[in-house]
C-alpha positions as CSV (number, residue, x, y, z in Angstrom):
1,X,25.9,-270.0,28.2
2,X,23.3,-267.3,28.4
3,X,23.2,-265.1,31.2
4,X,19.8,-264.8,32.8
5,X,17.8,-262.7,35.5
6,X,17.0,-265.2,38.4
7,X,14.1,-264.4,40.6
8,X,15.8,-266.3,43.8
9,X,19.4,-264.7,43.5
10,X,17.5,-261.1,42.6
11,X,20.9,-260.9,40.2
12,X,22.0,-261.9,36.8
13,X,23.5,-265.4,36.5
14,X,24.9,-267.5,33.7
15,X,22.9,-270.7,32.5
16,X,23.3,-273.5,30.2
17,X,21.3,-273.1,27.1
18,X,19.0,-276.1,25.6
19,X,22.4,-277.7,23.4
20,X,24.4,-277.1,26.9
21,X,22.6,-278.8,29.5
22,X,21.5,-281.7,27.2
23,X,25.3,-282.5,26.7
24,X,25.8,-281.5,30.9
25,X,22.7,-283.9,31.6
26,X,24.1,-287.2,29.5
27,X,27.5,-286.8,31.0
28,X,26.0,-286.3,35.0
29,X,24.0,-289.7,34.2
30,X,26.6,-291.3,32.8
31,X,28.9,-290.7,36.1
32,X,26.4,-291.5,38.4
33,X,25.9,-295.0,36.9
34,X,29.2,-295.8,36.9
35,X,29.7,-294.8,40.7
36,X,26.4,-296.9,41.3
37,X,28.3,-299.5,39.3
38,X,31.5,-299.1,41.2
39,X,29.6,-299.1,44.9
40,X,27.9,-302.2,43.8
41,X,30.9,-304.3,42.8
């Protein structure tokens, strides 16, 4: 986690690094198909 200036918020906020969010990203897609799944059955 890196903490980061955002230009929105006009504060410091934490963000995932590279390693972080690749991990976050699989798992997110990974749910969302199987609710898709589970909605379709």
């Amino acid at each position: 986690m890196e903490i980061k200036y955002c230009w929105r918020c006009k504060m410091k906020v934490p963000m995932l690094d590279k390693n972080e969010y690749a991990i976050t990203s699989e798992l997110y897609s990974k749910g969302l198909k199987r609710v898709k799944n589970c909605i379709n059955d």
